[in-house]
N, C-alpha and C positions, 0 to 999 in steps of 0.2 A: 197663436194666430196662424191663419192658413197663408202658405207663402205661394199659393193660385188666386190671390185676394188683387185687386186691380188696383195697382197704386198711378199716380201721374207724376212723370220726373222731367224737369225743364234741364236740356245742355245746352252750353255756352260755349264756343272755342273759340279761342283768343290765341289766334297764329303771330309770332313774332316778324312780321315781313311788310315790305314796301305796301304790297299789294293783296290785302288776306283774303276778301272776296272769292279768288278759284279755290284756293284754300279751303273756305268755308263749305264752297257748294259739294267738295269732294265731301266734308264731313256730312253734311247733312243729308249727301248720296248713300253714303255708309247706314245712315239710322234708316231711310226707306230700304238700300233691301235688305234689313234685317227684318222687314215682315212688321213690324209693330205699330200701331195704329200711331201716326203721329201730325202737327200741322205746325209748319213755317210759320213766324211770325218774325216782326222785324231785328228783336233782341234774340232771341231762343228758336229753339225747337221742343214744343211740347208732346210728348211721349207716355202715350198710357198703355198697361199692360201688369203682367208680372215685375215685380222690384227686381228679379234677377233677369229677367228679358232684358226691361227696360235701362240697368247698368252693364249688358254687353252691348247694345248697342250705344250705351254711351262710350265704352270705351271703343269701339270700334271706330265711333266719330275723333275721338282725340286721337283714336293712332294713325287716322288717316291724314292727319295733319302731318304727321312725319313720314308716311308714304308719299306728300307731295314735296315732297324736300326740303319742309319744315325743321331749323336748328330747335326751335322754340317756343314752344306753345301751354298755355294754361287752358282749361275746362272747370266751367262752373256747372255745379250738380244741384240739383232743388229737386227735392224729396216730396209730395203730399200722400198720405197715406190716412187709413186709419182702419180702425177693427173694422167694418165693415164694406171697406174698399172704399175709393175715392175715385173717380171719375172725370173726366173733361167735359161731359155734359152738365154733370150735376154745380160746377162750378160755373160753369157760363149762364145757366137756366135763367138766373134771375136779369139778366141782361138780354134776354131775346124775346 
């Protein structure tokens, strides 16, 4: 399989903190300027691209959780993929 194939990867971070909101928005500053085509939604941030784009900027998003002085924090990763690449349009299509 071609590893320039377009997969869609959903992140999660889950800051350990009073207030995780500034938190958040640092991470999901992180995934936009990584460049990858991505859109806010109220659980995740969905992110379509290369698999190996779209998990630097995920981890970019969870290390920025401990550049804002996060002790503690978990990310959730969601994968879709397939031989032929997967897409954020092709998923939504039948709902627009």
């Amino acid at each position: 399989m071609s590893s320039s194939r377009t997969t869609v990867v959903g992140v999660q971070v889950l800051p350990f903190v009073n207030d995780p909101y500034p938190v958040v928005d640092k991470a999901i500053a992180a995934i936009q300027t990584s460049g990858i085509r991505c859109i806010v939604t109220p659980m995740e941030t969905v992110m379509e691209g290369p698999l190996e784009d779209c998990l630097k900027a995920a981890q970019a998003a969870h290390e920025a959780c401990f550049d804002a002085g996060v002790q503690k924090a978990v990310t959730i990763i969601k994968i879709s993929d397939a031989v032929n690449g997967s897409t954020i349009d092709d998923k939504l299509a039948k709902y627009r």
